[in-house]
C-alpha positions, 0 to 999 in steps of 0.5 A: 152443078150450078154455073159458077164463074171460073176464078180466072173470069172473076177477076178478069175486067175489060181491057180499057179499065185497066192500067198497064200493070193490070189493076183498073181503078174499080179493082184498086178502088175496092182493094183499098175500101177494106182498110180502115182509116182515121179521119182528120180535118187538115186547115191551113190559113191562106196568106192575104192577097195584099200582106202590105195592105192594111185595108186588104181582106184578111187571109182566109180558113182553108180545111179538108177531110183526109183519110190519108195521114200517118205518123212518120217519125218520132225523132223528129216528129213527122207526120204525113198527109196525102192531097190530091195533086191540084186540089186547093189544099194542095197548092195552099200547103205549096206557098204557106208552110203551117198547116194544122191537123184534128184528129175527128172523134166518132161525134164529128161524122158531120164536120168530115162531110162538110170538109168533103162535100163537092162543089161545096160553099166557101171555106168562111162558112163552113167555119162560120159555126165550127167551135174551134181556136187558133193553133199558137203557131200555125194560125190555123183552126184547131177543131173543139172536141177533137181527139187530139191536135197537130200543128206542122210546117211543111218539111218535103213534098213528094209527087205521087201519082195523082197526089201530093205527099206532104211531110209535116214536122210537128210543132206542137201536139196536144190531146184535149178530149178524151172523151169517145173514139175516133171517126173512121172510114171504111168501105166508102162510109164514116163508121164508128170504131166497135 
């Protein structure tokens, strides 16, 4: 009989990998790897520094890649999006209450990775080519092409764990491309829903 491992020590990982309920990262990790998920760019427009000040530099375009959005409510319509604790977006959406979301089709793989990257280039360059308009009520980049857009104001936040849960009532909400499916995550890569 070839060795095959027991299904005990097949599951079983060292000690200081794990939390105190059992479940290391790596394990949690890969668990939530196997759901797939949308992907959307979340922007928001950060306030000037000097709002009084006419010759102070205006605000700047802020955007971020999420897999982490849901619908919450119909009545009234509320979206959630999850943002790491701490992370820029975090502590825009805690002093500025609008905030917008593109819901990125199959085609847009290279706008979620721009938003992505890690010790990427300023915010203003990565919107310097991005076809996009200005939401009516958040200010905040819509990206052309999308599948559908939402512009919200901040509702509740929620700390959980390492992340900050931001409920967002839905200002307005609008489908201007029909055309192709949606971006999805799966497994640690963008992939294309079929």
């Amino acid at each position: 009989m070839p060795d095959t491992p027991s299904p005990q020590s097949a599951i079983t990982a060292p000690p200081a990998a794990r939390h105190a309920e059992g479940v290391s990262n790596d394990e949690f990790r890969a668990a939530m790897s196997r759901l797939a998920s949308g992907v959307v760019l979340v922007t928001a427009v950060e306030p000037p520094l000097d709002p009084d000040d006419p010759r102070a530099p205006a605000g700047e375009d802020v955007g971020m890649t999420a897999t982490a959005f849901m619908s919450v409510s119909l009545d009234p319509p509320l979206v959630l999006v999850s943002l790491r604790e701490g992370s820029r977006m975090d502590e825009l959406l805690e002093e500025q209450p609008l905030w917008a979301v593109s819901v990125l089709s199959e085609n847009q793989r290279h706008i979620a990775g721009r938003f992505a990257m890690k010790g990427r280039v300023s915010d203003r360059l990565l919107f310097a080519d991005l076809d996009h308009v200005r939401g009516r009520y958040s200010g905040a980049p819509l990206v052309g092409g999308a599948l559908a857009t939402l512009e919200c104001r901040t509702e509740q936040r929620v700390t959980a764990g390492d992340h900050t849960l931001v409920i967002g009532r839905v200002l307005a909400a609008e489908v201007p491309s029909a055309e192709g499916g949606p971006l999805t995550y799966f497994r640690g890569r963008y992939r294309k829903l079929g």
